[in-house]
MDTraj code that builds the backbone (N, CA, C; nanometers):
import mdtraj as md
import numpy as np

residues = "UNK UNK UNK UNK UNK UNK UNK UNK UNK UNK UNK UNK UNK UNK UNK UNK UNK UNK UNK UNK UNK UNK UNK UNK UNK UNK UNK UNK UNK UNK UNK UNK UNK UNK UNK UNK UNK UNK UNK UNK UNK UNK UNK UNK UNK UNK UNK UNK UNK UNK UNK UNK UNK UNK UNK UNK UNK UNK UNK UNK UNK UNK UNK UNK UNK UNK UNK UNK UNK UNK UNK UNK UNK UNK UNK UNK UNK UNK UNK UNK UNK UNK UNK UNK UNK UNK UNK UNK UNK UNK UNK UNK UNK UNK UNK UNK".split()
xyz = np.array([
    [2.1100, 1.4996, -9.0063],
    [2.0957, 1.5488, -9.1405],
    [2.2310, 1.6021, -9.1885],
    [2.2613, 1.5890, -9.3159],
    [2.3571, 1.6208, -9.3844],
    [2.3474, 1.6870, -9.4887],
    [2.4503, 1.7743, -9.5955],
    [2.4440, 1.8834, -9.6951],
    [2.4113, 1.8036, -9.7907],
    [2.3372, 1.7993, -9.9148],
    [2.3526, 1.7142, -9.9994],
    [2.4219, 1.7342, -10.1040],
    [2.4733, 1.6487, -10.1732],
    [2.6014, 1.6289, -10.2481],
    [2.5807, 1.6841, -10.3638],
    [2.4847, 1.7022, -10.4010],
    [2.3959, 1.7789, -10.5264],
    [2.4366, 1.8954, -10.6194],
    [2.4782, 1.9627, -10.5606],
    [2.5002, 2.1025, -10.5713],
    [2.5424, 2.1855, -10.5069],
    [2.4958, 2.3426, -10.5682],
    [2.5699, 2.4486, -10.4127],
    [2.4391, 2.4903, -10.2997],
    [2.5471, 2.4799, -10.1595],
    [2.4877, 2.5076, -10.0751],
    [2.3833, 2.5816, -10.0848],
    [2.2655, 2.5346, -9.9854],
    [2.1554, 2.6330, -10.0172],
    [2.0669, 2.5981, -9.8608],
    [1.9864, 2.6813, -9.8209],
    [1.9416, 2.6798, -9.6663],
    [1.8401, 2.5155, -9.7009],
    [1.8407, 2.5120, -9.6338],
    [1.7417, 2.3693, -9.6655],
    [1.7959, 2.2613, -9.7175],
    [1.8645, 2.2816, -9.7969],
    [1.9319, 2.1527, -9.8929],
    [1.9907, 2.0444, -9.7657],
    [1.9150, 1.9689, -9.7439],
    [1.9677, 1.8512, -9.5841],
    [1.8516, 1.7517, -9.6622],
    [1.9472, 1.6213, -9.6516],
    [1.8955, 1.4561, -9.6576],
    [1.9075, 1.3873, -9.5373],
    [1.7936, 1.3061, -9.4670],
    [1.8045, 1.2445, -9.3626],
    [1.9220, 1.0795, -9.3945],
    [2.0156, 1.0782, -9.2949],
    [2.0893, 0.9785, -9.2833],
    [2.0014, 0.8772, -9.2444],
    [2.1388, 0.7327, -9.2944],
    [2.0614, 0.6129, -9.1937],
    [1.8518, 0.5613, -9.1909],
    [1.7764, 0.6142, -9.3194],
    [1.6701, 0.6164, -9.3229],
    [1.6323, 0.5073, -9.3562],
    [1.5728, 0.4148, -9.2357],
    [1.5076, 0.2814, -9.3154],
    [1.4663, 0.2486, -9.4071],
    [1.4902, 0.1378, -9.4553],
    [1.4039, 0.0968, -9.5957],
    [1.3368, -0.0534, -9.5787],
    [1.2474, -0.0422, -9.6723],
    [1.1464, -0.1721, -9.6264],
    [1.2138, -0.2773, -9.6954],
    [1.2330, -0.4253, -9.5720],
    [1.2657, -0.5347, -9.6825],
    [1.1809, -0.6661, -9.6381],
    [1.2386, -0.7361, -9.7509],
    [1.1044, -0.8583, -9.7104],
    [1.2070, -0.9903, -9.6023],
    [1.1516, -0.9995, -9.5073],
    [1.2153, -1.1021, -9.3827],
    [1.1320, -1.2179, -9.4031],
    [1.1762, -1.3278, -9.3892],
    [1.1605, -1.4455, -9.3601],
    [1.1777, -1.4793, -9.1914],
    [1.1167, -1.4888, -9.1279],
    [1.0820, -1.5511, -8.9608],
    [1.0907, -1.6676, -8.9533],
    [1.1690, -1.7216, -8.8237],
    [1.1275, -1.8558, -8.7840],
    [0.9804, -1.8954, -8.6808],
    [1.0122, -1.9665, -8.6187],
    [0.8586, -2.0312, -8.5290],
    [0.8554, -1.8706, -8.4231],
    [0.9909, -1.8640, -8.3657],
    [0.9834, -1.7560, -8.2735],
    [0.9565, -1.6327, -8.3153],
    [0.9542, -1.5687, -8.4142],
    [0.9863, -1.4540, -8.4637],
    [1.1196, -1.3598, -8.5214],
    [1.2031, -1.4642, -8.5161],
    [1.3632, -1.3660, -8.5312],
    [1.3697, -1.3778, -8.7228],
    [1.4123, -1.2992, -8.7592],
    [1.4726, -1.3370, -8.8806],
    [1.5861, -1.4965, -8.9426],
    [1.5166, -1.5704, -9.0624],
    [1.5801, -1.6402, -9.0746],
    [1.6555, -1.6315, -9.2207],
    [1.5618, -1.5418, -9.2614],
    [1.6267, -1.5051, -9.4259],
    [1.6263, -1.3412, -9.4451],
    [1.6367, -1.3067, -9.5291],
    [1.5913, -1.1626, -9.5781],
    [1.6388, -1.1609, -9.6815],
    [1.5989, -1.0732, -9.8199],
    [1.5586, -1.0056, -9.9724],
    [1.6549, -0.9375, -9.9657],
    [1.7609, -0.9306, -10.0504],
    [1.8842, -0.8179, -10.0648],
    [1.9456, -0.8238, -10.1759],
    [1.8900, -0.7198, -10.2950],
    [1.9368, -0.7139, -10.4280],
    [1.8142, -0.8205, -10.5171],
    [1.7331, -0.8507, -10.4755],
    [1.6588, -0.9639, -10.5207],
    [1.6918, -1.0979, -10.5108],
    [1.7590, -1.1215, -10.3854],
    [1.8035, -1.2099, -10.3562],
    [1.7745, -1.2766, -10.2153],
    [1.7243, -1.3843, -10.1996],
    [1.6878, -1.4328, -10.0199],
    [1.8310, -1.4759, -9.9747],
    [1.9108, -1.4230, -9.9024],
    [1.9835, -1.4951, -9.8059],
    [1.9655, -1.5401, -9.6643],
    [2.0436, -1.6250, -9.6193],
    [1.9724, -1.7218, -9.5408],
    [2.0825, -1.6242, -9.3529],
    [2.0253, -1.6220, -9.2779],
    [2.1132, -1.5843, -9.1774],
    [2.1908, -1.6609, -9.0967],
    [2.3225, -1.6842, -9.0955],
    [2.3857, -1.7789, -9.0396],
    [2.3531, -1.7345, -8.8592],
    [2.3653, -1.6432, -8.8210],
    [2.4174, -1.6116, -8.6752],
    [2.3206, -1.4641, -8.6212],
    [2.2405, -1.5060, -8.5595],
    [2.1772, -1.4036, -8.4936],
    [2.2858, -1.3288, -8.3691],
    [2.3431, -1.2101, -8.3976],
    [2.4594, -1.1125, -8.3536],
    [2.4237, -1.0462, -8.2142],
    [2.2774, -0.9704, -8.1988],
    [2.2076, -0.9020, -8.1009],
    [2.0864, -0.8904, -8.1298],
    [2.0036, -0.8292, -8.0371],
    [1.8663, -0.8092, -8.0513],
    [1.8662, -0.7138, -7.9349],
    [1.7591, -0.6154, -7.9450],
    [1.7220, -0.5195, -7.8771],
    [1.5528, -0.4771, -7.9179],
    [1.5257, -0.4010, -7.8011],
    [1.3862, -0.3834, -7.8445],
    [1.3579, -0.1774, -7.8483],
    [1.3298, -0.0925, -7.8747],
    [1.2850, -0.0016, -7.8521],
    [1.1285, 0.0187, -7.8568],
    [1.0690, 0.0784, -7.6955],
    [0.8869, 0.1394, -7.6982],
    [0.9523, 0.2284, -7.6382],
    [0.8574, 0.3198, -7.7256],
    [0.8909, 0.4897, -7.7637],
    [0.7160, 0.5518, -7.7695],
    [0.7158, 0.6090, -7.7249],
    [0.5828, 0.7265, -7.7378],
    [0.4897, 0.6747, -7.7288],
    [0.4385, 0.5501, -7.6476],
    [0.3571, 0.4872, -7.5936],
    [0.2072, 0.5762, -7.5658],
    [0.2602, 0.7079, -7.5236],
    [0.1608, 0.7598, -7.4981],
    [0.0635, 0.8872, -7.5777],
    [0.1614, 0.8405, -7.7112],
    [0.0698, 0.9711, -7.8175],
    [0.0086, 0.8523, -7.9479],
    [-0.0476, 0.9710, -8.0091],
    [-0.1304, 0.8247, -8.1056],
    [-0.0265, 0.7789, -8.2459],
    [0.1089, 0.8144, -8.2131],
    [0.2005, 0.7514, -8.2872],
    [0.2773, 0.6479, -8.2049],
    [0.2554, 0.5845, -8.1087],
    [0.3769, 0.5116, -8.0847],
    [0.4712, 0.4297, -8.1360],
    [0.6001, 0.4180, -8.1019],
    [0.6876, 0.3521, -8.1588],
    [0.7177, 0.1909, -8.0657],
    [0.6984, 0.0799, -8.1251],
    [0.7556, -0.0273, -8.0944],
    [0.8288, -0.1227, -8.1889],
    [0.9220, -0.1030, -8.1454],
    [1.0065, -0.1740, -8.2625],
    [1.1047, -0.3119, -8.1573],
    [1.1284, -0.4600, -8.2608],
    [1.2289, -0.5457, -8.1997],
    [1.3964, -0.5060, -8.3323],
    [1.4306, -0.4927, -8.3071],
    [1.5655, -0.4936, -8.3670],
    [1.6564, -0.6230, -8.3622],
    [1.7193, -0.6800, -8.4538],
    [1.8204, -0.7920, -8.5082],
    [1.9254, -0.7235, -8.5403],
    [2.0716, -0.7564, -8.4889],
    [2.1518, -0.7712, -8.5911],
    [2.2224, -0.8799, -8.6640],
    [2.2127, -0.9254, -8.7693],
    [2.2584, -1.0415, -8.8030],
    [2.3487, -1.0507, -8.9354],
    [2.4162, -1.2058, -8.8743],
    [2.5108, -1.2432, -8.9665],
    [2.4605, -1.3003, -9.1066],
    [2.4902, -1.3070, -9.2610],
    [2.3852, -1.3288, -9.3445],
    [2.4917, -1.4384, -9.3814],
    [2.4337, -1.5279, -9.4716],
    [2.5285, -1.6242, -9.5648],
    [2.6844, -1.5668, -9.6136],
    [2.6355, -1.4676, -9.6538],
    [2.7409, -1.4058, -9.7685],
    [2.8610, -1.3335, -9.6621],
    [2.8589, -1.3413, -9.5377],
    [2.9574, -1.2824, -9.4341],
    [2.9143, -1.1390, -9.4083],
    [2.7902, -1.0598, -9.4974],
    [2.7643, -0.9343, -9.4271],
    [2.7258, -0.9731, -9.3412],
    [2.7143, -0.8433, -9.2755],
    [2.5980, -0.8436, -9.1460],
    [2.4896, -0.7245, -9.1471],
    [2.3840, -0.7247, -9.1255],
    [2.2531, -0.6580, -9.1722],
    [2.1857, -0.6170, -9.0258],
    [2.1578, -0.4743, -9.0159],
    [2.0346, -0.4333, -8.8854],
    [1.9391, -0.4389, -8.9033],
    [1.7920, -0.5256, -8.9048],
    [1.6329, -0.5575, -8.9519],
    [1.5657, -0.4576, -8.8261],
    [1.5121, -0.4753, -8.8351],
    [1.3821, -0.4446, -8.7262],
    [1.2539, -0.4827, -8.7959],
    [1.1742, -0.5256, -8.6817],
    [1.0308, -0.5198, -8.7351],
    [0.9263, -0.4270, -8.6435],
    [0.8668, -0.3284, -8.7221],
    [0.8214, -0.2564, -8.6465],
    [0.6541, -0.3069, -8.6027],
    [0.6529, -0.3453, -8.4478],
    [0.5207, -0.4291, -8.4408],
    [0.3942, -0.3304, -8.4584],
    [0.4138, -0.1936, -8.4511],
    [0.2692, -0.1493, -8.4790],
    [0.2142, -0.1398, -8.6236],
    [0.3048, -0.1841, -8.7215],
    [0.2423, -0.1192, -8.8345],
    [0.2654, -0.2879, -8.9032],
    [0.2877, -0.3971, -8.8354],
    [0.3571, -0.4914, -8.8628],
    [0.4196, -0.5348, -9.0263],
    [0.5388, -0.4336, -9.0252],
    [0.6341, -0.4119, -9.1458],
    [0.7863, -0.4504, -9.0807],
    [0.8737, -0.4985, -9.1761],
    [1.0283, -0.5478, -9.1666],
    [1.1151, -0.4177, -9.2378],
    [1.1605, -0.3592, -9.1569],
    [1.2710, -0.2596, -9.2256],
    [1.4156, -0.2749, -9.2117],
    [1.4750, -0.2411, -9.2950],
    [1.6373, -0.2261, -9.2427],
    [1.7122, -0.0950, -9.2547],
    [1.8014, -0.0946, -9.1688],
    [1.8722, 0.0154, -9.0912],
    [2.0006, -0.0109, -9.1328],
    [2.0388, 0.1156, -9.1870],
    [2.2541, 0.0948, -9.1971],
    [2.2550, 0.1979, -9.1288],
    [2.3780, 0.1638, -9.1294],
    [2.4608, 0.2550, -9.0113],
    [2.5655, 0.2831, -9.0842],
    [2.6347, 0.3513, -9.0595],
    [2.8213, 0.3701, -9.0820],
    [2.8247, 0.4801, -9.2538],
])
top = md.Topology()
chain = top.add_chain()
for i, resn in enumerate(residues, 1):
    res = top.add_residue(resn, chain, resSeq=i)
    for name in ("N", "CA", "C"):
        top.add_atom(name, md.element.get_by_symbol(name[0]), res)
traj = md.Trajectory(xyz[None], top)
């Protein structure tokens, strides 16, 4: 969490960083991302970069399972997806 840019300091005044946001993915046969929605726009993914998986809290009635992508898009960005399999939704993650 960070101060927010808003105004003057004040106890509480904190915005969560890095907070996913929902986008719409396009999948191939396997499941990886082959497109994704950005600006109202589908771009197509040239280069699947990494993949990772996080299961998290398996054992309370929230668990977390998520597959993570990072990928290369048409346009030369590169984009972090995840799809989170319990709630089966596509989010994306920035970083930096």
């Amino acid at each position: 969490m960070v101060a927010t840019p808003r105004g003057a300091e004040r106890p509480g005044a904190l915005r969560r960083l890095n907070t996913p946001r929902p986008v719409e993915v396009r999948a191939d046969a396997g499941g990886a991302p082959s497109a994704l929605r950005q600006r109202g726009r589908w771009l197509a993914v040239d280069a699947l970069l990494d993949r990772w998986r996080t299961d998290d809290r398996w054992w309370t009635a929230t668990p977390v399972a998520r597959a993570y992508y990072e990928l290369l898009l048409e346009d030369g960005r590169t984009a972090t997806v995840f799809l989170d399999e319990v709630h089966a939704s596509w989010w994306e993650q920035k970083y930096g």
